[in-house]
Backbone as JSON, one array per atom type, in Angstrom:
{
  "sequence": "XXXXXXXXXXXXXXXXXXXXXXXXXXXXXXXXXXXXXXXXXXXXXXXXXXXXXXXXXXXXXXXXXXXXXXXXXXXXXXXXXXXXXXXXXXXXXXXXXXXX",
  "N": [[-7.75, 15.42, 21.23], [-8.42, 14.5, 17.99], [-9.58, 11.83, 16.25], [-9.28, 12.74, 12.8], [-7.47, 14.27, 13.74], [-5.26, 12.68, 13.94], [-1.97, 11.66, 12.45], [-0.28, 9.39, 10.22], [3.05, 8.69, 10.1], [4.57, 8.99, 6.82], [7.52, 7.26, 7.08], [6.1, 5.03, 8.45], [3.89, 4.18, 7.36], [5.24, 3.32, 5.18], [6.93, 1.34, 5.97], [4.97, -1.14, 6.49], [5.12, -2.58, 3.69], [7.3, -4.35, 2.87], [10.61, -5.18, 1.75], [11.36, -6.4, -1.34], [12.9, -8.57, -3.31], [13.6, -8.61, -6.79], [12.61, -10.6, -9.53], [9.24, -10.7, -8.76], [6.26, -12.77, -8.96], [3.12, -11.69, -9.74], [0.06, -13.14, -9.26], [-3.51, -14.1, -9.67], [-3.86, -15.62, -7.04], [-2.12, -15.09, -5.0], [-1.99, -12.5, -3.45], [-3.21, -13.99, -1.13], [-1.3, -15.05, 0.01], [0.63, -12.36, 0.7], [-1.44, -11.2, 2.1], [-1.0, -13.4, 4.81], [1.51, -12.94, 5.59], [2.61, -10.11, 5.71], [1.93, -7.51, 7.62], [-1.17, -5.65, 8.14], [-2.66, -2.64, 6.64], [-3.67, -0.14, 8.6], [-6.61, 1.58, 8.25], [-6.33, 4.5, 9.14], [-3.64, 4.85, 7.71], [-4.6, 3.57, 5.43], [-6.69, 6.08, 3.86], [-5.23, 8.49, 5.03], [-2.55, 8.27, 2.53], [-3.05, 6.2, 0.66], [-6.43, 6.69, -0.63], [-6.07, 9.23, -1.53], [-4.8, 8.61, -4.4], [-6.27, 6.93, -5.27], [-9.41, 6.34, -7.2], [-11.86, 5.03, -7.36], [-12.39, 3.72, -5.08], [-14.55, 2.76, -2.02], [-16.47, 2.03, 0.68], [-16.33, -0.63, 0.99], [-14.06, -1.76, -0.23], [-11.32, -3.19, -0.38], [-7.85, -2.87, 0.71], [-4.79, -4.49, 0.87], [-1.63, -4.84, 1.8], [1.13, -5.38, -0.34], [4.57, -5.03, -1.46], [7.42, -3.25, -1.03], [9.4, -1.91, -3.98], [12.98, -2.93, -4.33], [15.58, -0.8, -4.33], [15.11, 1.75, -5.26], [16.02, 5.21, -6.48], [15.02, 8.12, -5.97], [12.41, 8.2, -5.2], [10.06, 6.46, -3.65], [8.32, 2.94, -4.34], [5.84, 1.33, -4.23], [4.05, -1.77, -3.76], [0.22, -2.54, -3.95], [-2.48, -5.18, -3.31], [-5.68, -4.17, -3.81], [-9.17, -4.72, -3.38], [-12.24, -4.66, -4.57], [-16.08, -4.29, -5.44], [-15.98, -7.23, -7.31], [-14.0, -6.29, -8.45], [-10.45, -7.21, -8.87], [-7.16, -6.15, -8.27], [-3.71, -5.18, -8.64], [-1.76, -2.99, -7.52], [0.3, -0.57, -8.2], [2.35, 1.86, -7.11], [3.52, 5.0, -6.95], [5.79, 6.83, -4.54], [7.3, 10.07, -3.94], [10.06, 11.12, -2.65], [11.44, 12.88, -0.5], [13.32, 15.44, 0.32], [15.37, 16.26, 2.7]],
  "CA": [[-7.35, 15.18, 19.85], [-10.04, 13.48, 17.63], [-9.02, 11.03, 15.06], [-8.95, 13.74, 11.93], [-6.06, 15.35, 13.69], [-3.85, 11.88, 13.71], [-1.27, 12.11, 11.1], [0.69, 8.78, 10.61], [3.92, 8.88, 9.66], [5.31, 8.44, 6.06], [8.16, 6.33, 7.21], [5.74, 4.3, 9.42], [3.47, 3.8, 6.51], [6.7, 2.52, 3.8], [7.06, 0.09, 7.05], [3.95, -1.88, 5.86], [5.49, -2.91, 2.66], [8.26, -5.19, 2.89], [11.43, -4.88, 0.35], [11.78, -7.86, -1.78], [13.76, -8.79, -4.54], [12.33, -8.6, -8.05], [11.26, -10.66, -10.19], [8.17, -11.03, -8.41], [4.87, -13.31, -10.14], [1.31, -11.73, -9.18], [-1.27, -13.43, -10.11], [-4.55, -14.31, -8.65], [-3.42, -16.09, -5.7], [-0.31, -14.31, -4.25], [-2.46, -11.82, -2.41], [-3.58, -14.32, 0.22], [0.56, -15.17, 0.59], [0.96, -11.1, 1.27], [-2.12, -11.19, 3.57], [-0.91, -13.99, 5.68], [2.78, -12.23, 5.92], [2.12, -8.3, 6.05], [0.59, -6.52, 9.08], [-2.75, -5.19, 7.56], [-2.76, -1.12, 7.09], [-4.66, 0.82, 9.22], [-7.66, 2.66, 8.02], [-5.37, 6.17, 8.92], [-3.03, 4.62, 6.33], [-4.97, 3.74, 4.09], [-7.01, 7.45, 4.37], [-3.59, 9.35, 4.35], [-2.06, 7.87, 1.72], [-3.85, 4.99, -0.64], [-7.38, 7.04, -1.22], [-5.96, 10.34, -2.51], [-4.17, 8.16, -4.91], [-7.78, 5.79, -5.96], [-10.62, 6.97, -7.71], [-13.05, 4.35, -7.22], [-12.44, 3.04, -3.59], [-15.38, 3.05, -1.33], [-16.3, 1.42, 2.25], [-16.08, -1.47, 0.71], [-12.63, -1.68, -0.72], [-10.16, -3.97, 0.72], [-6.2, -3.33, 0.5], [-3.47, -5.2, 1.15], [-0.13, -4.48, 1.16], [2.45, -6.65, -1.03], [5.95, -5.22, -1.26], [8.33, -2.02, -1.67], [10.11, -2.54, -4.66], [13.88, -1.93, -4.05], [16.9, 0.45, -4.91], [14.39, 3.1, -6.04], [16.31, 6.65, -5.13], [14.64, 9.7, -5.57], [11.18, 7.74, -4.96], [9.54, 5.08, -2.96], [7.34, 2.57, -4.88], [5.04, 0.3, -3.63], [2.5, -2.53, -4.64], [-0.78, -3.34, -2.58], [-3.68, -5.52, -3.9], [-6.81, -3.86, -3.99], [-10.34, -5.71, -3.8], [-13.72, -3.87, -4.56], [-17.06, -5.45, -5.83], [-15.77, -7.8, -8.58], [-12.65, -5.74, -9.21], [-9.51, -7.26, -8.3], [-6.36, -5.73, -9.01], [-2.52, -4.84, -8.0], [-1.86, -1.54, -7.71], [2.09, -0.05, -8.25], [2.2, 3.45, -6.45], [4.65, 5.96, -6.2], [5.92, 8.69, -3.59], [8.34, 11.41, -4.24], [10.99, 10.98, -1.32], [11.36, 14.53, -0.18], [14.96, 16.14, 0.73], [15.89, 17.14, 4.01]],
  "C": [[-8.33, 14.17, 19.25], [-8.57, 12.42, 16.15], [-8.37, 11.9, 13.09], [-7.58, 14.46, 11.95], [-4.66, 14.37, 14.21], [-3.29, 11.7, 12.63], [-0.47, 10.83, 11.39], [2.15, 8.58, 9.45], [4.36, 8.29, 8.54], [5.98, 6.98, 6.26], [7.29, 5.29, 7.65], [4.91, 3.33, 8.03], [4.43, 2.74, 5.35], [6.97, 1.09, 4.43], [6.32, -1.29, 6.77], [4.33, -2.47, 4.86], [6.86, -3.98, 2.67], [9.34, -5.1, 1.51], [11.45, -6.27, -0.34], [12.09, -7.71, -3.28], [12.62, -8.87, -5.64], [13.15, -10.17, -8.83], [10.25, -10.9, -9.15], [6.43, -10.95, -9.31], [3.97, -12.88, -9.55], [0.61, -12.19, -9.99], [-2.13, -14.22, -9.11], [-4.86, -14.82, -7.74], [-2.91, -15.36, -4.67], [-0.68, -13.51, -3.26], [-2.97, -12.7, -0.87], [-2.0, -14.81, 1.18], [0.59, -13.54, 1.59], [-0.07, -10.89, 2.68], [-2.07, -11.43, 4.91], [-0.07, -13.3, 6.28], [2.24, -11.26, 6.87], [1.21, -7.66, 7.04], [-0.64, -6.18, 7.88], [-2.45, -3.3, 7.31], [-3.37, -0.96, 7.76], [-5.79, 1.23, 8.25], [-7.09, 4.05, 7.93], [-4.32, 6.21, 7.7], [-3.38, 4.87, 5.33], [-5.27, 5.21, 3.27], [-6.35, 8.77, 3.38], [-2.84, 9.16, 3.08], [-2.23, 7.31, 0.32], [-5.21, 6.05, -1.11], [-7.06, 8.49, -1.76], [-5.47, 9.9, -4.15], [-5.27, 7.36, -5.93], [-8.55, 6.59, -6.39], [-11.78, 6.42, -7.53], [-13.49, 3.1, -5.95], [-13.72, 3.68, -3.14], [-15.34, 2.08, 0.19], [-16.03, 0.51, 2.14], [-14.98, -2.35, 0.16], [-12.05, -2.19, 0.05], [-8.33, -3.61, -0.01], [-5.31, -4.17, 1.36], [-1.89, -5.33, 1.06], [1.14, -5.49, 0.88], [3.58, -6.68, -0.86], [6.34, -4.11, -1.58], [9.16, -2.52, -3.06], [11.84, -1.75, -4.57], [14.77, -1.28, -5.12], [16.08, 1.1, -5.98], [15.19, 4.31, -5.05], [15.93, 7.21, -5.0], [12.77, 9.08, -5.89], [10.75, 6.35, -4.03], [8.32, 4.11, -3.86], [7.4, 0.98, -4.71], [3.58, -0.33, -4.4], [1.52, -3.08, -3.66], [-1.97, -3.96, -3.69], [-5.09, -4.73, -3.15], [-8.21, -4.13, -4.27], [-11.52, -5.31, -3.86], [-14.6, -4.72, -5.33], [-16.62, -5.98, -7.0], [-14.8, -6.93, -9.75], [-11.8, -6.08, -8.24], [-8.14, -6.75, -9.1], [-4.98, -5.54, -8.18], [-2.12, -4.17, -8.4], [-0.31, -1.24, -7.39], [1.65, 1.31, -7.71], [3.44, 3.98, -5.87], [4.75, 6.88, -5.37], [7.18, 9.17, -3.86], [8.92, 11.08, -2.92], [11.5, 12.43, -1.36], [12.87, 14.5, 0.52], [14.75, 16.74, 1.6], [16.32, 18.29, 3.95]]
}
């Protein structure tokens, strides 16, 4: 099995994100708070998930993942900071939660 044909799991991925109460302040600090916290993604994460979603990520692109935001039902949505040459930003992203 080569790396192309590891698939990691949704749930595993949502895992990365932590739920936390809202209000929550970003601003140009806060990401090194989430850094310290938050496991790191993977690379397969990111991959799977975050670059179908980007348009202007490259090798260079750093994410970070911040927080789930909760009691969303018929979706999951999540915020990760995002750091490319002299673009910083915090990125909201949704997924469709799919029915059994």
């Amino acid at each position: 099995m080569n790396e192309q044909d590891i698939i990691i799991d949704f749930q595993h991925f949502i895992e990365y994100f932590p739920v936390l109460e809202l209000p929550i302040r970003l601003d140009d600090e806060v990401h090194h708070t989430f850094s310290l916290e938050n496991e790191p993604l993977p690379l397969l994460a990111i991959e799977q998930y975050l670059l179908p979603v980007e348009d202007d990520a490259d090798e260079l692109t750093e994410f970070v993942p911040c927080f789930r935001v909760p009691e969303t039902y018929d979706f999951h949505a999540v915020v990760y900071w995002k750091a490319g040459i002299m673009n910083y930003q915090y990125i909201l992203a949704t997924f469709e939660k799919m029915v059994n």
